[in-house]
N, C-alpha and C positions, 0 to 999 in steps of 0.2 A: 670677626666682629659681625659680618652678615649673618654668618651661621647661629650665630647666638639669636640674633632676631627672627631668625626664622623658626628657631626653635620657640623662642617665648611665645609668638606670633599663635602655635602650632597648640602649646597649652593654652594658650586664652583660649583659641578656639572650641577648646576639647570640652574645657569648663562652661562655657557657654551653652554649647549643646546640649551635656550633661545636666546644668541647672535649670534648663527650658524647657525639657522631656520631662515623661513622667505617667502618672497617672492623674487623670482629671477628679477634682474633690468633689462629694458629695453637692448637690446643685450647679454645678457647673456644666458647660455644653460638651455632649460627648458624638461622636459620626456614626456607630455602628450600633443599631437597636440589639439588645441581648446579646453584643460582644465582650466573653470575658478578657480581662486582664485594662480594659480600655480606663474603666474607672476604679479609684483605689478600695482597697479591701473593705467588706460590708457594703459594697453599693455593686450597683447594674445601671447601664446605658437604657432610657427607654423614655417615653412619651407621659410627663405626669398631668397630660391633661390634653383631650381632643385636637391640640394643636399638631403642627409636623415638628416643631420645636423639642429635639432630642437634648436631657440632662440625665447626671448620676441620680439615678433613687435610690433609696436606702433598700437593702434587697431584706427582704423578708420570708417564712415559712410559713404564719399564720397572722390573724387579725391583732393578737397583742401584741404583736412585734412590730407597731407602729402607732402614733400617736394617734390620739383619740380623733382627731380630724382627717386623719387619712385611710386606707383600707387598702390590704394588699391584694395585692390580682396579679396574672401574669403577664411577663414580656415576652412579645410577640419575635422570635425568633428566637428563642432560650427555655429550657424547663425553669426558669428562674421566675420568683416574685416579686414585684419591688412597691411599696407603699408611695398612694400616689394620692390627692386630696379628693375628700370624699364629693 
């Protein structure tokens, strides 16, 4: 009977883990400026504005590849772009 508990005990924990990891979504706070894989696919970890305040931008190639209020430039520790408000 303990065994069983320990085991149950052993998948919650697993599933826990699993559901709270991840990659950070698009506007959300991320730690590593121009670190891949931190935030989820089409975005970059980086600064959208003067502040120190690090989130996902939407990573981009060129100026249309971001809405009309924002403009792409690069993140500072990556060859990467990310649209950030103009």
């Amino acid at each position: 009977m303990r065994t069983t508990w320990i085991g149950m005990g052993l998948v919650v924990g697993a599933l826990l883990v699993w559901g709270c990891g991840g990659e950070a979504a698009l506007g959300e706070a991320c730690e590593d400026e121009g670190a891949d894989g931190e935030c989820e696919d089409g975005s970059v970890c980086g600064k959208s504005d003067d502040s120190a305040a690090l989130e996902c931008l939407k990573t981009c190639v060129e100026q249309t590849d971001c809405p009309a209020d924002q403009e792409c430039n690069g993140i500072s520790g990556s060859d990467l772009k990310g649209c950030r408000p103009k």
